[in-house]
C-alpha positions in Angstrom: -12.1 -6.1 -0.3 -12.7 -4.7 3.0 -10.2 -6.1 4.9 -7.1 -3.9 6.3 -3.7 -3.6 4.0 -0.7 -2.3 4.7 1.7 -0.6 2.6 4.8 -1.0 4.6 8.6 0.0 3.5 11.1 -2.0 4.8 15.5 -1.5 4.5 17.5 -3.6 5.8 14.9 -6.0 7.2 13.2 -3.0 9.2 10.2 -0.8 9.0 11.3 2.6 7.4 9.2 5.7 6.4 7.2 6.4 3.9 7.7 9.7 2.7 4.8 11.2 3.4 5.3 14.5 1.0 5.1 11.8 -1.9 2.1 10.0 -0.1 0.1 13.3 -0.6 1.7 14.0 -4.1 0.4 11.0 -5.9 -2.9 10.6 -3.8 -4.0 14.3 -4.7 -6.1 13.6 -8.4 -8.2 11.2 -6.6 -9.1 12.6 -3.4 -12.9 13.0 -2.6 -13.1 13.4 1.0 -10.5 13.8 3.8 -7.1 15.5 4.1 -4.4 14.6 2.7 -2.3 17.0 5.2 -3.8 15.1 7.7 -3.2 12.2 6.3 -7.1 10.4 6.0 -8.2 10.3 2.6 -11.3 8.8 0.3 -9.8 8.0 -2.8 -11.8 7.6 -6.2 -10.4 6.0 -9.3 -11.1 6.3 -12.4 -14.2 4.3 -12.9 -15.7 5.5 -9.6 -13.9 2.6 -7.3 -13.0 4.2 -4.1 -10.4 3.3 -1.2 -9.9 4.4 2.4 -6.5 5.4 3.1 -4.9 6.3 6.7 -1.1 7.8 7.4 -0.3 6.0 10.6 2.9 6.4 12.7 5.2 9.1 11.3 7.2 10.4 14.8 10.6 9.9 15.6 10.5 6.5 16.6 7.5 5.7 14.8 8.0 5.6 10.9 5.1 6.1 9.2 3.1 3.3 7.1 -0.4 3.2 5.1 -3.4 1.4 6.4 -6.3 0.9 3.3 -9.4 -0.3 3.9 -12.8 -0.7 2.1 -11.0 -1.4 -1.3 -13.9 -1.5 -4.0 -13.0 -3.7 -7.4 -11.8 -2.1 -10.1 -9.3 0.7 -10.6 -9.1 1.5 -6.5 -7.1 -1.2 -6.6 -5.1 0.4 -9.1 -4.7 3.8 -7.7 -3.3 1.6 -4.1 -0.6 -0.3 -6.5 -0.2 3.3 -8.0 0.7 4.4 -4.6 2.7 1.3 -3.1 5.3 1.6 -6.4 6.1 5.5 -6.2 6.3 5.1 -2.5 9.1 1.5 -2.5 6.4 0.0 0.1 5.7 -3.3 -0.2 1.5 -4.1 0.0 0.9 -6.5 2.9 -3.3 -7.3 3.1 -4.4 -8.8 6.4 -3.9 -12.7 5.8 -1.9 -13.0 3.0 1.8 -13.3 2.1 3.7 -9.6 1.1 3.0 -8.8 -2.3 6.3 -6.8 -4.1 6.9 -5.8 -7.5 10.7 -6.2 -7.8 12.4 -9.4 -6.5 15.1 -6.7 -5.3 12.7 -5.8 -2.5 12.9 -9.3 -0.7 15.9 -9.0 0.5 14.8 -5.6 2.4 11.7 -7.3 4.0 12.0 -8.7 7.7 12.8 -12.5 7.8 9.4 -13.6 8.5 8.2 -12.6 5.4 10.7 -13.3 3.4 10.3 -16.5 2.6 6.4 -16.3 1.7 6.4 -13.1 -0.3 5.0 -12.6 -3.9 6.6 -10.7 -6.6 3.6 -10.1 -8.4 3.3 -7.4 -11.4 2.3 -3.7 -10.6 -1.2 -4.1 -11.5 -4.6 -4.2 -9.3 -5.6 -7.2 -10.8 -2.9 -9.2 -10.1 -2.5 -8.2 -6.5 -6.1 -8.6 -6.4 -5.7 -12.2 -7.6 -2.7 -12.8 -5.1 -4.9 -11.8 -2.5 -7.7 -13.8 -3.5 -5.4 -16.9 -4.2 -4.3 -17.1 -0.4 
């Protein structure tokens, strides 16, 4: 999976921060390369899957959000769901309808997506299947 996803937290139907102290928390036992202080990271699971992950936004105005690319199979996919859950975001890949783990967070997302979005189950293979569903 090498296209861009997002993982995006949404109240109230908009964008809010990530909190980016957690973001480094949870990320820490599986960075390779990168920092997470500055918020670019290589990620490797487990089996030896890896992930790209970028911090974007975070200023006043601008509330910060994850962009992951070059998702390998297997438990990289994991360690993003991993991430999305202990952050509230909500995974959005390029192309495809949200993906959310608790029905409770539709009603948070903006009213585009609302409509299309997935509860799926916390897993990487079964946002992996959403995702190759669409």
């Amino acid at each position: 999976m090498s296209a861009e996803t997002f993982l995006f937290r949404f109240v109230g139907g908009e964008f809010a921060a990530l909190d980016v102290e957690l973001f480094r928390r949870v990320v820490e036992p599986y960075v390779v390369a990168g920092d997470p202080d500055l918020g670019e990271v290589l990620l490797r699971a487990e089996d030896g899957g890896t992930a790209e992950v970028d911090v974007r936004g975070g200023g006043a105005d601008d509330p910060a959000y994850l962009t992951v690319t070059h998702i390998s199979r297997g438990a990289a996919l994991d360690v993003v769901v991993r991430l999305a859950e202990a952050l509230g975001a909500v995974v959005l890949p390029v192309g495809c309808p949200a993906l959310l783990f608790r029905e409770e967070q539709r009603r948070h997302l903006p009213s585009a997506l609302r409509e299309t979005a997935l509860v799926v189950p916390p897993t990487g293979a079964a946002v992996g299947e959403a995702i190759a569903r669409s």
